[in-house]
N, C-alpha and C positions, 0 to 999 in steps of 0.2 A: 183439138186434143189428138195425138199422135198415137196408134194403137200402143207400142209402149208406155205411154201414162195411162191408156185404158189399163193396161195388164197390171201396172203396177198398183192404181187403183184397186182393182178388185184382189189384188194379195193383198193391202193394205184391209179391204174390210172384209176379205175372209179370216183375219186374224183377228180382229176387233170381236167377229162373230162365233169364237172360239167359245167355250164353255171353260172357264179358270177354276182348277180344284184349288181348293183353298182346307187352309190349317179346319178342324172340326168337321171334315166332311171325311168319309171314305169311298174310295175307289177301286174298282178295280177293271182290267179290262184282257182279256185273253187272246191272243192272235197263234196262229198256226203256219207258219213259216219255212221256207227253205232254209237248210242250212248255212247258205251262204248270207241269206236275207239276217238270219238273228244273229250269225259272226257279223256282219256290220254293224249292226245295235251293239252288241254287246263289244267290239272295237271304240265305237261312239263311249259308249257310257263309260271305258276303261280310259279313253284319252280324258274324259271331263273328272275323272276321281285324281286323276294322275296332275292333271294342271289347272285346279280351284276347286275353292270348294261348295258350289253351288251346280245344278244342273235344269234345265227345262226340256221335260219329255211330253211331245205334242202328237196327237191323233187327230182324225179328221174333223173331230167336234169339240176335241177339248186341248186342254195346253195345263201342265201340270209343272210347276218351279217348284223347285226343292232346294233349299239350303241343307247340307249337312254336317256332319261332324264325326267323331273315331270312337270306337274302334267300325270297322265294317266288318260285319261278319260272313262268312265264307265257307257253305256246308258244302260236301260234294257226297253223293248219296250212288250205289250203285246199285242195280238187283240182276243179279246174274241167272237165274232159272227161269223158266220158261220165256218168254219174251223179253230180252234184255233191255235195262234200260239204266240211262246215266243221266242224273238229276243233278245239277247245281244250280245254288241257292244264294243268291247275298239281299241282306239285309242291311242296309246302308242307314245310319239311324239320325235322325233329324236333329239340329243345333236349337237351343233355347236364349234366349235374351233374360235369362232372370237370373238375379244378382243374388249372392247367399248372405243371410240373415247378418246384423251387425255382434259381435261381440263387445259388449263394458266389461 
């Protein structure tokens, strides 16, 4: 085995060893970031709304897939007095598979 198939190997089963959130559970998980660090997230997450409509957002234990659906919502919050600060918020809301009731 060629350290390349080692390397590949062990991507292969550190994703296997991932922790999958799944529908019924909640999560959540907080990071503290460079600005230029969450402008790429948030680049990432604007190209995947922009072209399909599914996304997987992965951390070092877990791996989170999301199908969604419209509208997305889009708060931008400021507070200007003493310590300034600029809050935005979306809320991207998840697609369902269930069919609406028959009419006779």
């Amino acid at each position: 085995m060629t350290e390349t198939d080692t390397d590949a190997n062990t991507e292969d089963e550190t994703e296997n060893d991932l922790t999958i959130i799944r529908e019924g559970r909640d999560f959540e998980q907080e990071y503290r970031l460079s600005a230029a660090e969450a402008g790429r997230f948030l680049v990432e997450i604007g190209e995947k709304l922009q072209q399909r409509d599914e996304l997987t957002i992965t951390g070092d234990e877990w791996k989170l897939p999301f199908t969604f659906g419209e509208p997305v919502e889009l708060e931008v919050e400021f507070e200007g007095y003493d310590e300034q600060e600029l809050e935005i918020e979306i809320e991207i809301p998840g697609t369902t598979d269930e069919t609406a009731p028959s009419v006779e």
